[in-house]
N, C-alpha and C positions, 0 to 999 in steps of 0.2 A: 729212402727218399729219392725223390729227383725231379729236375727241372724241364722244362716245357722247353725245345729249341724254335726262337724267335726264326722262324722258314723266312719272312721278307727279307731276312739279311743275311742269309746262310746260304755260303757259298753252294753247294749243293742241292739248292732248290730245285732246279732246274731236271736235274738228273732225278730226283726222287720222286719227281711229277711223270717223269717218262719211264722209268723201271716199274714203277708200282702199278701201270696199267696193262703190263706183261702178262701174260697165264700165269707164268711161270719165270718170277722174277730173279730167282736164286743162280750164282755160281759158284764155283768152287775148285778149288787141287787136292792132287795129292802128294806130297813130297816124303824124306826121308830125316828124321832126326836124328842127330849123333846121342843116343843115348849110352855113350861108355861110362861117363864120368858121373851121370846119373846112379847107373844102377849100381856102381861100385861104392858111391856116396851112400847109399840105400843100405847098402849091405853090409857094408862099414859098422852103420847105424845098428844096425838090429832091424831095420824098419819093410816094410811094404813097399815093393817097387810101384808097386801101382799106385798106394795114396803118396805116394814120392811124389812122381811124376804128375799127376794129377794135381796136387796141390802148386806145380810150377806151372801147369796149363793154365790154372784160375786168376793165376797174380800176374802171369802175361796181358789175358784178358782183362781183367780187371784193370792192367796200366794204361790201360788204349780206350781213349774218350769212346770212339768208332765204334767200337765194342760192344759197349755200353746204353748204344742209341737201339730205342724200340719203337714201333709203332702201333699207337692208339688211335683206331678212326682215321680221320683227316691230320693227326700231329704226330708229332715226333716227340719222345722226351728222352733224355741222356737219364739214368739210373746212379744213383753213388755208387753201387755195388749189384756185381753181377754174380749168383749163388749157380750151384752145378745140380742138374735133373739128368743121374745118370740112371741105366737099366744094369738090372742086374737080375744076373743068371740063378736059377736055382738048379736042387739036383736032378727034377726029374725036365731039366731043360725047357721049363717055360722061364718068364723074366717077370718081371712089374718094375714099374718107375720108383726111383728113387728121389732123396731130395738132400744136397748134403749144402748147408750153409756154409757161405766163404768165409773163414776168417784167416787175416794175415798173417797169422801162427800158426805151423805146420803143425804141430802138436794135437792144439786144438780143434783145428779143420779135420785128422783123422782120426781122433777119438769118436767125434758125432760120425762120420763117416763109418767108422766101423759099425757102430751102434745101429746107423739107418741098416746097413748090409745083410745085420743079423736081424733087424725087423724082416725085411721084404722077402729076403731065404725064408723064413718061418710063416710064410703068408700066402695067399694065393692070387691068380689074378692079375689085372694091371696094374691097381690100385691107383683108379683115376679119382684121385681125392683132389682137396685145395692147391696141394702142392702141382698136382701136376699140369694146372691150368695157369700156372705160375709165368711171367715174360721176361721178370727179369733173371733168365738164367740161361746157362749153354743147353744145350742137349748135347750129352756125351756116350758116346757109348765105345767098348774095348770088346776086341774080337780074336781071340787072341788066339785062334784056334789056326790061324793063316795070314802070313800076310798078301798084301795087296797093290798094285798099282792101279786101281780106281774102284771105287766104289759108290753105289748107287743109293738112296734112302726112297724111304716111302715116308710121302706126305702129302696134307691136305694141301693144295695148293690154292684156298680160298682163305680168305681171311689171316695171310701170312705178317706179324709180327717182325719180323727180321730177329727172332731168334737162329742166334747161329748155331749148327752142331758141327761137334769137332769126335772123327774116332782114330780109333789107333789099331793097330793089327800086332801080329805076333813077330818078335825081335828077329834080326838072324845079323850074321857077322858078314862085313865086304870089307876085305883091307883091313883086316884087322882089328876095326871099329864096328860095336853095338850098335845097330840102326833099327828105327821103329818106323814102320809108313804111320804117315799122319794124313787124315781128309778133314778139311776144313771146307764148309759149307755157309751162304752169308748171302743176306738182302743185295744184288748191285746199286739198287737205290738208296742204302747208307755207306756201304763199304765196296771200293774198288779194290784193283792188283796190286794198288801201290798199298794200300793198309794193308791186304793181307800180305804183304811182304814184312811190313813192321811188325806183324803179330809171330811170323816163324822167326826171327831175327831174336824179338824178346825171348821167345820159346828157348831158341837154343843156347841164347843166354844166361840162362838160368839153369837148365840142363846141366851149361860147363865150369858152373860155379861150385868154386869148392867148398868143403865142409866147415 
């Protein structure tokens, strides 16, 4: 579901009239997460660090109105629920998109998740089906082969949605603490500095919640 954002009365009219006739309206960082208490909570578990952590990127997103906002044509609409379109690797190193639906249950969220995982490994292609013409979802992608302090995407820069992507690179230790680079990527004509500032905050909120 989701609702249409009334623009005459929304504070950020202004800014979304002037970002959205940019080339190239997107910004972005790249920061550091404390992932100690994550991956330990993971392992604890029995569980997948990755659908771990992943399932606390979606429920950050998902708690941020901003997040949430897409563009259709000339409007805006906020989405109830934002689902994850990540890529995944196969063995002889090409990818195809995937499509793993949000639900507030970790359980649940990486049951399907595994299931899509072991569809798109068994597949070939990009597999630009339904799902991946999809808006209301992140684009995710995990690199986990390096990390990173910046990182660049390729994209169409016409007809941009304000779909955000968010990736992650490979873990390593500073101070004694588990950190992961994170790049978050985003329309500036629905989200500024200060949102994405709410959105690492939820992140690592969630990251340092115990089990």
């Amino acid at each position: 579901m989701k609702h249409k954002i009334d623009k005459q009365n929304w504070n950020r009219i202004e800014h979304f009239e002037f970002f959205r006739k940019f080339e190239d309206p997107n910004h972005g960082i790249v920061t550091n997460i404390d992932c100690t208490t994550a991956y330990k909570n993971a392992k604890d578990l029995g569980e997948s660090f990755y659908y771990y952590y992943l399932h606390k990127i979606m429920k950050a997103v998902n708690s941020l109105e901003e997040f949430r906002y897409r563009i259709e044509e000339d409007d805006v609409f906020c989405y109830d629920t934002i689902h994850c379109e990540a890529t995944v690797g196969r063995d002889d190193h090409t990818f195809g998109f995937s499509f793993f639906p949000y639900n507030i249950h970790r359980d649940a969220f990486t049951q399907l998740a595994e299931e899509e995982t072991v569809r798109v490994k068994n597949s070939k292609g990009l597999l630009l089906d339904n799902n991946a013409a999809r808006i209301d979802v992140i684009h995710f992608s995990a690199v986990p082969w390096f990390s990173f302090t910046d990182l660049k995407h390729a994209r169409n820069i016409f007809g941009n949605k304000g779909v955000p992507k968010i990736s992650t690179g490979k873990t390593f230790i500073s101070d004694g603490k588990l950190l992961m680079p994170m790049q978050i990527e985003v329309h500036h004509g629905l989200i500024d500095g200060w949102h994405l500032g709410q959105l690492i905050s939820k992140i690592q909120e969630l990251f340092d919640e115990a089990i």
